[in-house]
C-alpha positions as CSV (number, residue, x, y, z in Angstrom):
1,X,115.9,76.7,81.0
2,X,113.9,75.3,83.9
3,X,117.5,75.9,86.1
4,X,117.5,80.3,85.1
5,X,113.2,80.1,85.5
6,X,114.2,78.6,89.5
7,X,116.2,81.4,89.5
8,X,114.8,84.7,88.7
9,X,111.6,83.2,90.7
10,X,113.9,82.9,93.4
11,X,115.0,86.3,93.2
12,X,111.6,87.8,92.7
13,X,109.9,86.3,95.4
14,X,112.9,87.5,97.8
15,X,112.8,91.2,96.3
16,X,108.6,91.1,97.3
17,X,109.5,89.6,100.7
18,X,112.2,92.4,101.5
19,X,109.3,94.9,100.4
20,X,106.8,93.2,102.3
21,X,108.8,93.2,105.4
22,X,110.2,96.6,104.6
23,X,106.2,97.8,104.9
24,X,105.6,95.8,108.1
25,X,108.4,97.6,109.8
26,X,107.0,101.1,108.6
27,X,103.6,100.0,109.6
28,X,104.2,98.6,113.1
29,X,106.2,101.4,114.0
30,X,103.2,103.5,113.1
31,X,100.7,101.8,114.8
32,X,103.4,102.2,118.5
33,X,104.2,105.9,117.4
34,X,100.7,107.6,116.3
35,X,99.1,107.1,119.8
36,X,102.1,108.4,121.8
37,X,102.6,104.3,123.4
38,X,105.4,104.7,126.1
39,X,106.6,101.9,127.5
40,X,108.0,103.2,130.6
41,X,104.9,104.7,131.3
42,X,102.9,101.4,131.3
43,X,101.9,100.3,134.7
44,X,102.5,96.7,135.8
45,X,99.8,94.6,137.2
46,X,99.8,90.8,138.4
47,X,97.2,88.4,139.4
48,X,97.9,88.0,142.8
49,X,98.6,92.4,143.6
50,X,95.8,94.5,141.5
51,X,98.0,97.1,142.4
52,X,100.6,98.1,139.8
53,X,103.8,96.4,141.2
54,X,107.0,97.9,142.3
55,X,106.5,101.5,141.7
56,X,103.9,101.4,139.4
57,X,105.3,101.6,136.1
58,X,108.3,99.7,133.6
């Protein structure tokens, strides 16, 4: 009995991670796509050249 309880906790646990993750995914992609974030447009700085470096952008 104790054996089939390990079990279906098992399963549950991995069917609420899977959703969990699922809604992280959606959520981060979200939070990059409602602002309009572009990476290539993203300028490079370092602390030695305030500049951007090398062109000025990814």
């Amino acid at each position: 009995m104790f054996t089939r309880f390990k079990q279906e906790l098992r399963d549950t646990l991995d069917r609420i991670m899977d959703i969990i993750v699922g809604m992280l995914r959606i959520l981060v992609f979200r939070l990059f796509k409602a602002p309009g974030v572009d990476s290539t447009k993203i300028e490079v700085y370092s602390k030695k050249d305030r500049g951007p470096a090398r062109g000025g952008t990814i």
